[in-house]
SESE-642288 format. One record per residue (C-alpha): residue number from 1; residue in three letters; x negated, z negated, y. Coordinates in Angstrom, 3 decimals. Layout:
BEGIN
> NUM / ALA / X / Z / Y $
...
% end
This chain:
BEGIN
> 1 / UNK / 125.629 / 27.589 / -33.772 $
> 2 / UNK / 124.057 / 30.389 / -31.962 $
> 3 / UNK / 126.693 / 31.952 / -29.136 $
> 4 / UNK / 125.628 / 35.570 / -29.490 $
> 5 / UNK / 124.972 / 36.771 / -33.324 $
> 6 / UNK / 124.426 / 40.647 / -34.462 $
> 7 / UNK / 125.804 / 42.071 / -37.691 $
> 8 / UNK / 122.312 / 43.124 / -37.851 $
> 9 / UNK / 118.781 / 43.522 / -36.446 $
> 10 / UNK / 116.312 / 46.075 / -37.216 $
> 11 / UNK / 112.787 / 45.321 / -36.555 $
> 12 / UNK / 111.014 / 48.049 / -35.704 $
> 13 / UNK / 112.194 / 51.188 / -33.718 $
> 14 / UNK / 109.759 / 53.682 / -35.548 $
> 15 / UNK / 111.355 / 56.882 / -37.916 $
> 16 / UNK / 112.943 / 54.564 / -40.496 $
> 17 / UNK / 114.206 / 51.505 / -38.117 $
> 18 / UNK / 115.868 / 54.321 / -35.524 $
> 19 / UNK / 116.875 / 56.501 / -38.613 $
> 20 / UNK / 118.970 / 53.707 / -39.919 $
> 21 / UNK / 120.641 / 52.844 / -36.347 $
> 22 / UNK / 122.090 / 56.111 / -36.273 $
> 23 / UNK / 123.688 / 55.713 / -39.688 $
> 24 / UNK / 124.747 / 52.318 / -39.189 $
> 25 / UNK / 126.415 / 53.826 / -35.959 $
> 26 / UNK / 128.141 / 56.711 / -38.097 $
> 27 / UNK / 129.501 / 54.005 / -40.541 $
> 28 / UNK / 130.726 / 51.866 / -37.817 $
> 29 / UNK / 129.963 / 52.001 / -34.572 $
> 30 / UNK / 131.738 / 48.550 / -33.447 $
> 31 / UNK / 129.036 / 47.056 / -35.118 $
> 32 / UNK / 126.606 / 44.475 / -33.180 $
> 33 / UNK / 122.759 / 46.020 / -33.540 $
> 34 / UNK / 119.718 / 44.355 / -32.292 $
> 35 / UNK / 117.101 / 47.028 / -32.108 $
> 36 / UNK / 113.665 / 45.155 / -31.814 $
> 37 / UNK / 111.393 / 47.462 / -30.785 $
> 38 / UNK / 107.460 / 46.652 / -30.426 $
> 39 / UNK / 106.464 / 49.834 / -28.373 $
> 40 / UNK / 103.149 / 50.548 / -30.256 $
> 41 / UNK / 103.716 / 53.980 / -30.950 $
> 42 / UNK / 101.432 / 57.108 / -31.234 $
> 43 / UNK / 102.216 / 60.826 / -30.826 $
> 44 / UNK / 102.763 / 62.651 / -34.634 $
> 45 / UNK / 104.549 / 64.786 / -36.410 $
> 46 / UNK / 106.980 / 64.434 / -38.815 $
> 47 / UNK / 107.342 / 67.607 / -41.654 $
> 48 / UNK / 109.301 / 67.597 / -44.451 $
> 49 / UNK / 111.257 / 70.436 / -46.602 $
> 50 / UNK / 114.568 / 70.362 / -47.178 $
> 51 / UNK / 117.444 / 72.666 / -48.057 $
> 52 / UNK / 119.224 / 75.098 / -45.555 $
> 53 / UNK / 122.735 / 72.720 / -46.138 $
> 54 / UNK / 121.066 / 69.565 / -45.607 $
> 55 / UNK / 121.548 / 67.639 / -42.379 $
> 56 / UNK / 118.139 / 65.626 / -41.610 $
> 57 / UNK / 118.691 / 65.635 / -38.194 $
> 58 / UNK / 118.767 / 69.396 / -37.818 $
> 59 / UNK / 119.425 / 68.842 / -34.141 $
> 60 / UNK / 115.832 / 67.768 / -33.700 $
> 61 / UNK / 114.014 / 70.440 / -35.597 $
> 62 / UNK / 112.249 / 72.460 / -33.666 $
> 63 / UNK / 110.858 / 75.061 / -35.458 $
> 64 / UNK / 111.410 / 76.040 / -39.429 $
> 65 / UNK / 109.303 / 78.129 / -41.929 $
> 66 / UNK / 110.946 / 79.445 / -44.574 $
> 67 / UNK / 107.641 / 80.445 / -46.061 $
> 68 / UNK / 105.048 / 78.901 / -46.924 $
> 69 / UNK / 100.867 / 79.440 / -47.647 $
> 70 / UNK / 98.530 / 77.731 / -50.184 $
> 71 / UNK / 94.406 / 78.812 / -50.212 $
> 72 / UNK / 92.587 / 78.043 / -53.195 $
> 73 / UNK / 88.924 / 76.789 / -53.169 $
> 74 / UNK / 87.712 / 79.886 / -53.694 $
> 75 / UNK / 89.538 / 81.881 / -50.929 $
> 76 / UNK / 92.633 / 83.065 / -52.595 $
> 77 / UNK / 95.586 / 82.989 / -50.545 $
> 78 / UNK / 99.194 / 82.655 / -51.864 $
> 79 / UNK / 102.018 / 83.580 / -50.073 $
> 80 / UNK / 105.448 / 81.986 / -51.148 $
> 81 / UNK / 108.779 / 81.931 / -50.106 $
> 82 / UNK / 110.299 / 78.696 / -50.167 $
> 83 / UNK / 114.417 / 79.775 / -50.259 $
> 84 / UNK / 116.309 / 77.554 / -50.376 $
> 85 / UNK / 114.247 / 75.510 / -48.976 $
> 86 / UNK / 113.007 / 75.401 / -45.213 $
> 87 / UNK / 110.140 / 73.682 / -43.817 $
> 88 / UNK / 111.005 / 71.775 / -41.015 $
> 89 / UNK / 108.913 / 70.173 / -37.917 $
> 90 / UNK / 109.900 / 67.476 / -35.224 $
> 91 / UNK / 107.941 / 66.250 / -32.927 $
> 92 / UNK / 107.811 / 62.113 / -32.068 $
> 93 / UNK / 108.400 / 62.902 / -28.272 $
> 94 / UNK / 111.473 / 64.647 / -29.401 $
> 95 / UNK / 112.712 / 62.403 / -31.709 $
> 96 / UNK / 112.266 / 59.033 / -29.402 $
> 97 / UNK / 113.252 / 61.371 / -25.901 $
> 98 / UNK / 116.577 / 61.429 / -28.141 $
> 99 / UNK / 116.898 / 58.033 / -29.176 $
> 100 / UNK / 116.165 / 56.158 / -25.675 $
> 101 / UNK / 117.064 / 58.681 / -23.645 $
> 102 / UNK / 120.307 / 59.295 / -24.933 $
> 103 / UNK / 121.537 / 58.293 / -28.491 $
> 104 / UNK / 121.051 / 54.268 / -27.256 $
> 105 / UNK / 122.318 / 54.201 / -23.592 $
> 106 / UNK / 125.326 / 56.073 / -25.029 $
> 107 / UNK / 125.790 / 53.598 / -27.899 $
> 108 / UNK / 126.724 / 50.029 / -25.929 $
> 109 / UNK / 127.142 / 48.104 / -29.367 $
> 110 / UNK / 123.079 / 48.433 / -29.495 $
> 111 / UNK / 120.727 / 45.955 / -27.638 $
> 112 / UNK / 117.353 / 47.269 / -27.704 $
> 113 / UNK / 114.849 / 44.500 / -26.818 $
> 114 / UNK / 111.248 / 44.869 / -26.511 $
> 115 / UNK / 108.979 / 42.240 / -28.103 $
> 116 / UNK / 106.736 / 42.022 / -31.345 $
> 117 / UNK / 108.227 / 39.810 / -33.778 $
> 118 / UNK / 106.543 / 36.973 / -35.419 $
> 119 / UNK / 108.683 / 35.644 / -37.890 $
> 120 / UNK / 111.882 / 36.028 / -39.767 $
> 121 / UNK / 113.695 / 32.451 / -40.568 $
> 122 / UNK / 116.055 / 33.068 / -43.612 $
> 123 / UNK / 119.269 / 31.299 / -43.708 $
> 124 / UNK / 122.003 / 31.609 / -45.858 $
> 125 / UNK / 124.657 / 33.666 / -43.609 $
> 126 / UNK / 122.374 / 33.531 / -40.714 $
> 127 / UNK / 118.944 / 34.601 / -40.189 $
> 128 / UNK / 116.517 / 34.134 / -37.303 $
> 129 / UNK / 113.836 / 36.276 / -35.754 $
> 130 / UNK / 111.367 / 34.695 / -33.555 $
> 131 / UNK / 109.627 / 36.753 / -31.311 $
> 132 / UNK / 105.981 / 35.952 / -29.725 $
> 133 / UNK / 107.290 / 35.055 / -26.548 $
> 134 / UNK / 109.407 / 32.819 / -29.044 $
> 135 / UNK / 112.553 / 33.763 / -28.300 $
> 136 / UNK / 114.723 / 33.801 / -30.971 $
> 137 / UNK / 117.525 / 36.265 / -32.154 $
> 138 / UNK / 120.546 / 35.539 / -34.596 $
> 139 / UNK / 121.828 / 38.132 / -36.713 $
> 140 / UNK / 123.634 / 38.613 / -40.548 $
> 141 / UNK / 121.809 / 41.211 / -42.187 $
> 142 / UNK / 117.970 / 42.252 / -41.205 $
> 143 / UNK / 116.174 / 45.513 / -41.606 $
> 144 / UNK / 112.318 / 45.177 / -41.479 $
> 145 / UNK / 109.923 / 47.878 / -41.010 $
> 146 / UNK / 106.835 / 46.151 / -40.580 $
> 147 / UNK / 103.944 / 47.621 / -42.734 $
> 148 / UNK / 101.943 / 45.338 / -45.089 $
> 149 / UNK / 98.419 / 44.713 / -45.188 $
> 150 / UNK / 96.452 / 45.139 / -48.076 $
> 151 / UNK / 93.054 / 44.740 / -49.496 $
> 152 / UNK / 92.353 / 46.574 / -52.101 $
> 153 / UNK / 89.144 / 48.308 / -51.704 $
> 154 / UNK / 90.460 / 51.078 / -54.132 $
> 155 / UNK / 93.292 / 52.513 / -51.637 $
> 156 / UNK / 93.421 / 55.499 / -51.001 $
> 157 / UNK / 93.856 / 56.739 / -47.565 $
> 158 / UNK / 95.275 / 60.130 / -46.099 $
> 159 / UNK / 93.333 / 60.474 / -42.523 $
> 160 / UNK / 94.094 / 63.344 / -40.219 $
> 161 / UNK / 92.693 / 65.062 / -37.433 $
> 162 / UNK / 94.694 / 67.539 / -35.845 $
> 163 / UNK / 94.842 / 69.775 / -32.443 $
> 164 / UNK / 97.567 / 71.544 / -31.370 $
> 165 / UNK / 95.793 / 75.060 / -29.925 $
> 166 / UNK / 96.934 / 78.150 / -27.922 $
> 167 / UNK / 94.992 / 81.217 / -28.561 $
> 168 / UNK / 94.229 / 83.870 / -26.241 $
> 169 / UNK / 95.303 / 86.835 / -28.370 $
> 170 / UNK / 98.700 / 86.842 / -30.554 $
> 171 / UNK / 96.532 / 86.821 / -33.837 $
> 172 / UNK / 98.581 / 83.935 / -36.080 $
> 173 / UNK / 101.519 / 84.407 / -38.385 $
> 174 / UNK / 104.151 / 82.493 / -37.362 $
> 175 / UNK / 106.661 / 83.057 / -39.968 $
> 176 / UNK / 104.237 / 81.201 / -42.750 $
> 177 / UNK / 103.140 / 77.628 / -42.394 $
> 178 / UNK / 99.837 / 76.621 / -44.344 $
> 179 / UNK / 100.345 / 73.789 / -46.768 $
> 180 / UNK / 97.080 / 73.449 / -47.894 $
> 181 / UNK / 93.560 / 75.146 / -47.474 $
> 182 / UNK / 91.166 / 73.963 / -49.803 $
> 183 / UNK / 88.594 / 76.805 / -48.790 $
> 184 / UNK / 86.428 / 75.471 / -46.383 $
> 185 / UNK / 83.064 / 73.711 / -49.311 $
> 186 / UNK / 83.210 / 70.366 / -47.797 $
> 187 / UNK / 85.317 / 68.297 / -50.064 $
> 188 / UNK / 82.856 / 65.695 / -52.032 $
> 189 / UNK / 83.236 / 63.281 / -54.762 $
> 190 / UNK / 84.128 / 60.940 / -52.363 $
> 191 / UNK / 86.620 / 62.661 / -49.858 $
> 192 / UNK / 88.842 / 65.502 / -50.928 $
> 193 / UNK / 89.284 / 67.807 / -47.838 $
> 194 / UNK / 92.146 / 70.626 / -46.500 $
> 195 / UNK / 93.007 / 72.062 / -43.597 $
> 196 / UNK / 97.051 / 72.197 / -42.557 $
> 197 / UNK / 98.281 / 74.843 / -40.138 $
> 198 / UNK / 101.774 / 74.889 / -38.481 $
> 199 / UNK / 102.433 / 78.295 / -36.308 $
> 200 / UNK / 104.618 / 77.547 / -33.762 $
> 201 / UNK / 104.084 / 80.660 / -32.120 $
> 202 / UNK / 101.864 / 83.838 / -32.568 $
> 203 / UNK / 99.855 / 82.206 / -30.190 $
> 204 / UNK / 100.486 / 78.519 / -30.608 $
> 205 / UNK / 100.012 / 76.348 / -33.923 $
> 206 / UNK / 98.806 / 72.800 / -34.824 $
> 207 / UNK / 95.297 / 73.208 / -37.246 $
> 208 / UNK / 95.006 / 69.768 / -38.921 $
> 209 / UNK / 91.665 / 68.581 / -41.231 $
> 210 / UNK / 93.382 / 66.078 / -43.316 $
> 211 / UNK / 91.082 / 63.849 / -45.593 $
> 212 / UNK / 91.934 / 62.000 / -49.133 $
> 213 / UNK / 89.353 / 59.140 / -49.194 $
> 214 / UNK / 88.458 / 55.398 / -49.738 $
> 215 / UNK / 86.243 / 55.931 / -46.904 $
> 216 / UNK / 87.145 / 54.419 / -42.994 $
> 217 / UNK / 88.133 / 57.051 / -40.964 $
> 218 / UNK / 85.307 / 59.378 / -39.784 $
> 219 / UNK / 86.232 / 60.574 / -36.115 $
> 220 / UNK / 83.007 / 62.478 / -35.593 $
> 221 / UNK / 82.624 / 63.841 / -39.224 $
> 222 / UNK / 86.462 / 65.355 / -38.594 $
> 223 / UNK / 86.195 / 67.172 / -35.489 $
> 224 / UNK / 82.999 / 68.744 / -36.942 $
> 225 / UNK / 85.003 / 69.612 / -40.182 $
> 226 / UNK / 87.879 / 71.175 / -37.859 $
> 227 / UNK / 85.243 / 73.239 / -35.568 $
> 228 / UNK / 83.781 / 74.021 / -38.469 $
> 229 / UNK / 86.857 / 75.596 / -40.282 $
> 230 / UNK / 88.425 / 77.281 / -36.961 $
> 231 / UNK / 84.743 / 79.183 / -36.318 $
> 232 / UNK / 85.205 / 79.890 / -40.054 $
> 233 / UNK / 88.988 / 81.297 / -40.230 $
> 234 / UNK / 89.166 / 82.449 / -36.412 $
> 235 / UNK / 85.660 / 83.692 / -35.495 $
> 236 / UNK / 85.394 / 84.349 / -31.821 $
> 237 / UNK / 88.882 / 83.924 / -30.752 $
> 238 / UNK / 89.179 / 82.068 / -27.462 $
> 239 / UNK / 91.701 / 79.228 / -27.572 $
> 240 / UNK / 92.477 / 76.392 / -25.409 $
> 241 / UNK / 93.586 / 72.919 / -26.640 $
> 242 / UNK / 96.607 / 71.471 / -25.635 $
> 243 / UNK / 96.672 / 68.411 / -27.179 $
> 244 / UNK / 95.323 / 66.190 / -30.017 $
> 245 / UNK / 96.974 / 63.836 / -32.744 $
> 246 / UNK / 94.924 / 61.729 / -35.312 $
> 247 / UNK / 96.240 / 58.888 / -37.781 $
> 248 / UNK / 95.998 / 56.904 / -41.254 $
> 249 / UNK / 98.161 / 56.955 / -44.098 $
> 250 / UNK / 97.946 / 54.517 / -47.042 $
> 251 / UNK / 98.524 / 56.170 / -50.065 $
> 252 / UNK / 100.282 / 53.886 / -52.850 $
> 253 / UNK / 99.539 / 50.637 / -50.343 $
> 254 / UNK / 100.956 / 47.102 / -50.645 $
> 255 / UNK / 104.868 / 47.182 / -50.532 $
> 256 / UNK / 107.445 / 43.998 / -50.444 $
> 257 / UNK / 110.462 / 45.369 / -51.468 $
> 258 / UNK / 113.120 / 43.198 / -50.093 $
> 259 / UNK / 116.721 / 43.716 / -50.787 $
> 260 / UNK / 119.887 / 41.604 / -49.891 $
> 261 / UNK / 120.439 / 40.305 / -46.481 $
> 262 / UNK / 117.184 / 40.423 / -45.094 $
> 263 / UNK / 115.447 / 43.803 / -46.609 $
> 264 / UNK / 112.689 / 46.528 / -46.101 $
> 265 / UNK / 112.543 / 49.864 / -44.654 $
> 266 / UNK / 110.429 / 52.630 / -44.242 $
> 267 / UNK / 106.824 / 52.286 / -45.821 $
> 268 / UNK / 106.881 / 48.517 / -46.282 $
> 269 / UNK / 110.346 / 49.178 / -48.574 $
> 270 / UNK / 108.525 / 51.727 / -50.276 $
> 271 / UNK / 109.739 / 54.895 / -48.462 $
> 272 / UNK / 106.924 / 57.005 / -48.797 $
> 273 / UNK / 105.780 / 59.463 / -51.432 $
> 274 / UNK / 102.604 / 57.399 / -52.487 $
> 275 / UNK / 100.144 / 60.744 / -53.669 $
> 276 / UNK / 101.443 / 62.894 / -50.364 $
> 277 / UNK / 102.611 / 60.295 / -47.851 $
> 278 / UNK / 105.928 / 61.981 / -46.615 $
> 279 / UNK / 108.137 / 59.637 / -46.209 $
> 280 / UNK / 110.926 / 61.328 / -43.064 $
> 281 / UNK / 113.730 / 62.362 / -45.722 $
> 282 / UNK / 113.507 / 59.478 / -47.970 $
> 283 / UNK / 113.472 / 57.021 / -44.917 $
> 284 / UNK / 116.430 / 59.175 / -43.970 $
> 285 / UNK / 118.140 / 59.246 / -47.359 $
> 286 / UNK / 117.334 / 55.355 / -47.884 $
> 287 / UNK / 119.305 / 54.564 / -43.969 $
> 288 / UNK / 122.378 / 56.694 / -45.114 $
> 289 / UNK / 122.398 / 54.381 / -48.346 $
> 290 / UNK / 121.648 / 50.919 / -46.675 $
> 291 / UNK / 124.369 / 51.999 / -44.111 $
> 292 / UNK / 126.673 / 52.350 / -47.035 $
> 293 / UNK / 125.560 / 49.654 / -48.638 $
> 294 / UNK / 125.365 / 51.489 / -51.669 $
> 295 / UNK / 122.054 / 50.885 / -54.180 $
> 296 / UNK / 119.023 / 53.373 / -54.624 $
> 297 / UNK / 117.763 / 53.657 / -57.977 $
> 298 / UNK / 115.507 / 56.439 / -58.443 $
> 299 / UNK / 113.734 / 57.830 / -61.655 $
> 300 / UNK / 111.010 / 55.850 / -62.618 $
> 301 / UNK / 109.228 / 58.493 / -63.994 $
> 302 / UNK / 107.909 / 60.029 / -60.302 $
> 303 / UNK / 106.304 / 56.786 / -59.957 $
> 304 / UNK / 104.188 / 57.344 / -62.432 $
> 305 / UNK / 103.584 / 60.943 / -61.418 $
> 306 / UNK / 101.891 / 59.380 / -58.190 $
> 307 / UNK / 99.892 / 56.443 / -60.309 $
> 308 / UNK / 98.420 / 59.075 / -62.056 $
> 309 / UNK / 96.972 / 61.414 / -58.992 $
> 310 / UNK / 96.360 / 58.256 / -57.764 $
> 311 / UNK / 94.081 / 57.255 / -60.507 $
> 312 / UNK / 92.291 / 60.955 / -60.196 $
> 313 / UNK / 91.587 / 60.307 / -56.581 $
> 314 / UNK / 90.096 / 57.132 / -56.682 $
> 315 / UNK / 87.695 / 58.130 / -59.881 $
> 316 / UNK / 87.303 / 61.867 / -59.114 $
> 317 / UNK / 87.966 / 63.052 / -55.754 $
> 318 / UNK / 86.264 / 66.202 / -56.316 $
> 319 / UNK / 88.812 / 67.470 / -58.489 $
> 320 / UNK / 91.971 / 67.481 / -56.663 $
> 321 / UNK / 90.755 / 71.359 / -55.145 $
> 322 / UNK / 90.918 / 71.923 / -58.734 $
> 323 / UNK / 94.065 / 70.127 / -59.510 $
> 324 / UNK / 96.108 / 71.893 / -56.733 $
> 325 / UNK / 94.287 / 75.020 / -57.289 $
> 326 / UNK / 96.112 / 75.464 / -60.807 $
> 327 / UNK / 99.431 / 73.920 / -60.000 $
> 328 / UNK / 100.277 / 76.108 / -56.768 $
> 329 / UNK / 98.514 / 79.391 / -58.926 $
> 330 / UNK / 100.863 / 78.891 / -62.199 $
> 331 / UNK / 104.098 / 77.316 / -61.205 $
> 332 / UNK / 106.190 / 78.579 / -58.332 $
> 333 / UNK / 106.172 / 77.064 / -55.090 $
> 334 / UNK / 110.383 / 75.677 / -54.791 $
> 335 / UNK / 109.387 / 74.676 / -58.076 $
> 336 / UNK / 106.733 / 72.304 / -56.749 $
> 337 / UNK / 108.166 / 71.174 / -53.490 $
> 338 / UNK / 111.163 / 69.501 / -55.636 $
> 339 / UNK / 108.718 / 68.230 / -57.899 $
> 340 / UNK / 106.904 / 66.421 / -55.274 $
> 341 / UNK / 110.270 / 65.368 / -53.915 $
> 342 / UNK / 111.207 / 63.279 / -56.762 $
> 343 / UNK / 113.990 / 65.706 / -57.299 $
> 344 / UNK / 112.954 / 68.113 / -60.100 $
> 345 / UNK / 114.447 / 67.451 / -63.611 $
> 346 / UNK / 112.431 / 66.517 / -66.672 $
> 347 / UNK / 111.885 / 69.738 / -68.240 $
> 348 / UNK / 111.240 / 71.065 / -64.750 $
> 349 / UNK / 108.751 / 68.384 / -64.797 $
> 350 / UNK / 106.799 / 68.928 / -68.131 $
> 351 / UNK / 107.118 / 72.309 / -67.646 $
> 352 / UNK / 105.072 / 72.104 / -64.223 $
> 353 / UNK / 102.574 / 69.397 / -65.973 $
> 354 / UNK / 101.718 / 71.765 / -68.973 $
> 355 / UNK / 99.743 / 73.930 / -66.323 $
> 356 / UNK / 97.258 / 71.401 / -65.268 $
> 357 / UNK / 94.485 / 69.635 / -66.606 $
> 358 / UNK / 96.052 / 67.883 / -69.603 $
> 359 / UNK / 92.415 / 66.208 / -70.900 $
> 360 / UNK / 92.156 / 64.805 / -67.393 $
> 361 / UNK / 95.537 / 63.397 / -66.788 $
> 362 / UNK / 95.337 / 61.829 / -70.847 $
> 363 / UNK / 91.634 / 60.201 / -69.535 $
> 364 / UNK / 92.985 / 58.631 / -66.918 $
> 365 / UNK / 96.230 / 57.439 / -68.370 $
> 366 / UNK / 93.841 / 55.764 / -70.570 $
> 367 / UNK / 91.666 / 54.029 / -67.865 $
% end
């Protein structure tokens, strides 16, 4: 018998696996936690909306829109305001500063150790997770977070390509974010293309070029795409860049969803919206359960939602402009944010479908 055994171990010390320690600490904070934590992390944001009351870590937010902008494909732009909803932003230096720097050293119940992990060993009471150094770790209960691979050549992937800018001259509106731009002409039957745009400042802002696409990421087709829209939208202006972030997101990819003793978190449990890839307030919502030990069982019915974009992306790209286009120009914009939230009710929801494409959706329901 192994001399030092955790109540659990979390593999993985990304937004779900350090979401969860925090609620396991609020449960019970006597508890044993082994925090396994690989280090391969990159610099992102995390967005998500939320309402005013709601507590996803409102302690890291660092800046909120309570507004929000849509452009159509042909150069319409719609402002919205989102009460009561806010948009909120935290930054991944903020939210890990916080963790290591002081949420874990103040916590002694948690042993972080640093090492990849190469296997889990299921026992009945008592599982084991063997590092590559092969060291080995006992604990009761296990929360994974590492992503699966998969192979299907049909996934759809969300890449992005954003800079984080300062202009010269106070020319942005800071109290609007920019969901989605659709009104740069460079989306293609095989890539849909938008451009994000959080204002931090009337100076400062993050302009993203974020790509729906089967194809690998592009880096040099992307930063042309981004000049491209900023000479477009900002002319002249002088601006300086401050810093860079770029990623992948599988959209709908391979899931094991594990539950019991040993279980999944984050993306690899299926924490992420498959057609928009936010995933911070249902990783939250699914640690605040798991810490509870209470079950998740949401409507079925939003995973279908998703299959069906899904379906529209991988056999018509070129008409998700057009597919967004209607649905932020005839239903209201709260309206769609709980929608794509999973938390709008059913005549909410065929209310909101009536206004799109019906022939398209019914084609591809039948493929």
């Amino acid at each position: 018998m192994p001399t030092h055994i955790y109540d659990i171990a979390i593999i993985g010390a990304g937004a779900s696996g350090l979401q969860l320690l925090y609620e396991l600490t609020q449960v019970d904070p006597e508890q044993k936690i082994l925090l396994l934590d690989s280090g391969d992390r990159s610099t992102k944001s995390w967005c998500f909306w939320e309402d005013k009351s709601s507590s996803c870590f409102p302690f890291l937010v660092e800046k909120s829109w309570h507004s929000m902008t849509y452009r159509t494909s042909s150069g319409k732009t719609l402002h919205s305001k989102i009460t009561p909803l806010q948009y909120n932003y935290i930054s991944s230096d903020r939210f890990f500063d916080y963790f290591f720097t002081e949420f874990i050293p103040a916590n002694p119940n948690i042993t972080l150790v640093k090492s990849w992990v190469k296997e889990i060993q299921e026992g009945g009471d008592l599982h084991s997770i063997v590092c590559e150094d092969n060291s080995s770790y006992y604990a009761k209960r296990v929360a994974d977070s590492r992503p699966q691979k998969s192979e299907d050549p049909a996934l759809i992937y969300q890449h992005f390509s954003g800079k984080f800018i300062e202009f010269e001259e106070p020319i942005l509106d800071e109290s609007s974010m920019t969901l989605m731009d659709f009104s740069l002409p460079v989306s293609t039957p095989e890539m849909a293309v938008f451009h994000y745009i959080l204002p931090f400042s009337k100076t400062k802002a993050l302009i993203e070029t974020t790509v729906f696409t089967q194809l690998p990421y592009d880096k040099e087709a992307y930063e042309s795409i981004w000049q491209n829209y900023v000479t477009t939208h900002y002319g002249s202006q002088k601006y300086k860049i401050l810093s860079i972030e770029a990623g992948t997101i599988p959209m709908g990819g391979k899931t094991l969803i594990k539950n019991g003793r040993v279980f999944t978190i984050g993306a690899a449990g299926g924490n992420m919206k498959a057609s928009t890839g936010y995933a911070f307030t249902r990783m939250h919502q699914d640690a605040i359960y798991r810490a509870q030990n209470r079950s998740i069982k949401g409507p079925k019915r939003f995973r279908f939602y998703d299959k069906m974009l899904l379906k529209i992306m991988q056999n018509e790209m070129n008409k998700i402009p057009e597919v967004m286009d209607r649905l932020f120009t005839r239903v209201q914009t709260p309206k769609i944010l709980r929608f794509l939230d999973d938390k709008s009710s059913l005549l909410n929801d065929i209310g909101l479908l009536s206004q799109l494409d019906i022939p398209l959706f019914i084609k591809h329901l039948l493929r």
